[in-house]
N, C-alpha and C positions, 0 to 999 in steps of 0.2 A: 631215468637218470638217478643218480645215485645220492641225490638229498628228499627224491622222492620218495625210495625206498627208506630211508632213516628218517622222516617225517612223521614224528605220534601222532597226528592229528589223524582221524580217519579219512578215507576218501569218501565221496559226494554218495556214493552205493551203501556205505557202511553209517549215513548218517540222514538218511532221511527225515524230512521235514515233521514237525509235531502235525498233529490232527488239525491241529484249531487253527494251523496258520494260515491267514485269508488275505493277507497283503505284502505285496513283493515290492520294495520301494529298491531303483534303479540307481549305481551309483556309479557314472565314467570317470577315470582317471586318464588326464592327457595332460603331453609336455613332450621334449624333444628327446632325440635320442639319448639313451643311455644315462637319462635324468635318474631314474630310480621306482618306475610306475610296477615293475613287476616285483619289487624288493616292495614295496609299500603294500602290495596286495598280498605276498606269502608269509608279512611280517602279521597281519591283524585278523586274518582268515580264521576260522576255527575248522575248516575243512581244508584236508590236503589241498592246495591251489588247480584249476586247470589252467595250463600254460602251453602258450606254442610258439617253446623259444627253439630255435635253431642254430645250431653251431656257422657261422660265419667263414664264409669261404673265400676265395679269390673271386670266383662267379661274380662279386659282388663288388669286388674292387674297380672304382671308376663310378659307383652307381652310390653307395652311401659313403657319407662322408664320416668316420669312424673317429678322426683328431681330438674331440672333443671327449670319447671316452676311449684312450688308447689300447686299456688294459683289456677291452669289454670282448669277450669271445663269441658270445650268443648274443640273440637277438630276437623278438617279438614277429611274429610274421601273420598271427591274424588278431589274436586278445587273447589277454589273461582273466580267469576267474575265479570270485573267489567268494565267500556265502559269511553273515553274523545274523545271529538271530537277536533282535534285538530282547522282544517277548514273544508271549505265546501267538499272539498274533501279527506280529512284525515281524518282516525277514529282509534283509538288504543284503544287494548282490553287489557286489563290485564289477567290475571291465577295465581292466586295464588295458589299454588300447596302445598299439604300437607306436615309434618312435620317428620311423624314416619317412621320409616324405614321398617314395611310391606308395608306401600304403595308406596314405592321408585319406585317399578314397570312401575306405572305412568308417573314418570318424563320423560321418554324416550318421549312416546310420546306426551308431553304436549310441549316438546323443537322444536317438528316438525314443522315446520313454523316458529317457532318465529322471530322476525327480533334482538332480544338481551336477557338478562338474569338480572336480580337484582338479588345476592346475600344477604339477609338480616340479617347480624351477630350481636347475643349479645355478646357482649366484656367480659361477664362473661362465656362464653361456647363457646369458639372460636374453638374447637375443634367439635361441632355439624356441623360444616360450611364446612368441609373438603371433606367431598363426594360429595354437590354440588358442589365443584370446579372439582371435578375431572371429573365428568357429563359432565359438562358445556365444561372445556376443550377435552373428549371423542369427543364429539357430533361436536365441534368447534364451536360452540356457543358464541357472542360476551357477554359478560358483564362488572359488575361494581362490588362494593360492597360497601355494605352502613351497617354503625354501629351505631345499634340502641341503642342507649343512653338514653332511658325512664327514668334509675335510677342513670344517673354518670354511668361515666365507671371509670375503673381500670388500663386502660392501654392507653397507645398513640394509636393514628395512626400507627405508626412506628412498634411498639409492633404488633400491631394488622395484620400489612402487613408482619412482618415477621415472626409471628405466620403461616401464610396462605400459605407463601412462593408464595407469588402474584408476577407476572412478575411485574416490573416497570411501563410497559405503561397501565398497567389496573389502571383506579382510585377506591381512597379509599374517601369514603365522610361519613362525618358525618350525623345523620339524627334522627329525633325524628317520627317514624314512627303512631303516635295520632293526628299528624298536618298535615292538609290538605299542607300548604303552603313548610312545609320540603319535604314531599313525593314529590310533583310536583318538586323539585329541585334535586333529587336522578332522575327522568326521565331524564329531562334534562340532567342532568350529562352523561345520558344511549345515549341519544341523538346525543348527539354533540362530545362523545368516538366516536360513529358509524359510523357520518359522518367525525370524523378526521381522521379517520383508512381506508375510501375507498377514502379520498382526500390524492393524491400527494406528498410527501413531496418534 
């Protein structure tokens, strides 16, 4: 595709891992369709992304329900990937995991490993968001949830957390998932939930 080819970033061949790196920390991104998971992962990658989006056809009309992002031409059909090195011995992978509900199937084991969860809600379909919660809390999978705000939203914070019916200690962070610099601060957020939740109170 032709943002892959104009992509500085190198690909995953042209950028292999340092020597010393000895830990692979798991990161799924899930949310409904056409929320912004694979925008969020080619936004903060430092490696050209692995993606398997596919151009959207009639085949499929009757089968996803498209309304909520009308403009959207492609689509996610198995995960998205995408690699930060945090240090020399840290490396976190991303999964951006699809949108539609035949391929829910996936998510189960896309959460295996993972060490946390991004939730990526549009504040105009906050209801597409609700079976990844429910997932995420099956599995007990730690997350966050970030509200992607591309276009203004409609509603608060507040709104948006008790739309979800989100415990309290889970964070709600705002986030413009086309910027490299919001994504990185939605991990973080992912981050520093994780490590406050197995430190002591």
């Amino acid at each position: 595709m032709d943002s892959a080819i104009s992509d500085p970033r190198p690909a995953r061949a042209d950028a292999p891992l340092h020597e010393s790196a000895s830990q692979g920390l798991k990161i799924v991104i899930v949310g409904g369709f056409g929320v912004g998971k694979t925008t969020m992962v080619r936004s903060v990658s430092e490696i050209r992304p692995l993606d398997t989006e596919a151009t959207m056809t009639q085949v499929g009309h009757g089968i996803d329900d498209p309304t909520g992002a009308p403009d959207k031409s492609t689509t996610t059909v198995a995960f998205d990937f995408g690699r930060i090195t945090i240090d020399d011995e840290h490396v976190l992978y991303l999964f951006g995991a699809p949108g539609q509900e035949r391929f829910w199937f996936l998510w189960d084991r896309l959460f295996t490993g993972a060490l946390g969860a991004i939730v990526l809600v549009d504040p105009h379909r906050i209801s597409d968001s609700w079976y990844a919660i429910d997932r995420l809390e099956h599995q007990g999978t730690p997350f966050v949830v970030a509200c992607n705000n591309f276009g203004g939203t409609p509603h608060t914070q507040q709104d948006v957390r008790d739309a979800l019916d989100l415990d309290p200690r889970v964070p709600l962070v705002d986030c413009d998932a086309r910027q490299r610099d919001s994504s990185k601060r939605v991990l973080i957020s992912l981050v520093e939930y994780l490590y406050s939740s197995e430190t002591p109170s």
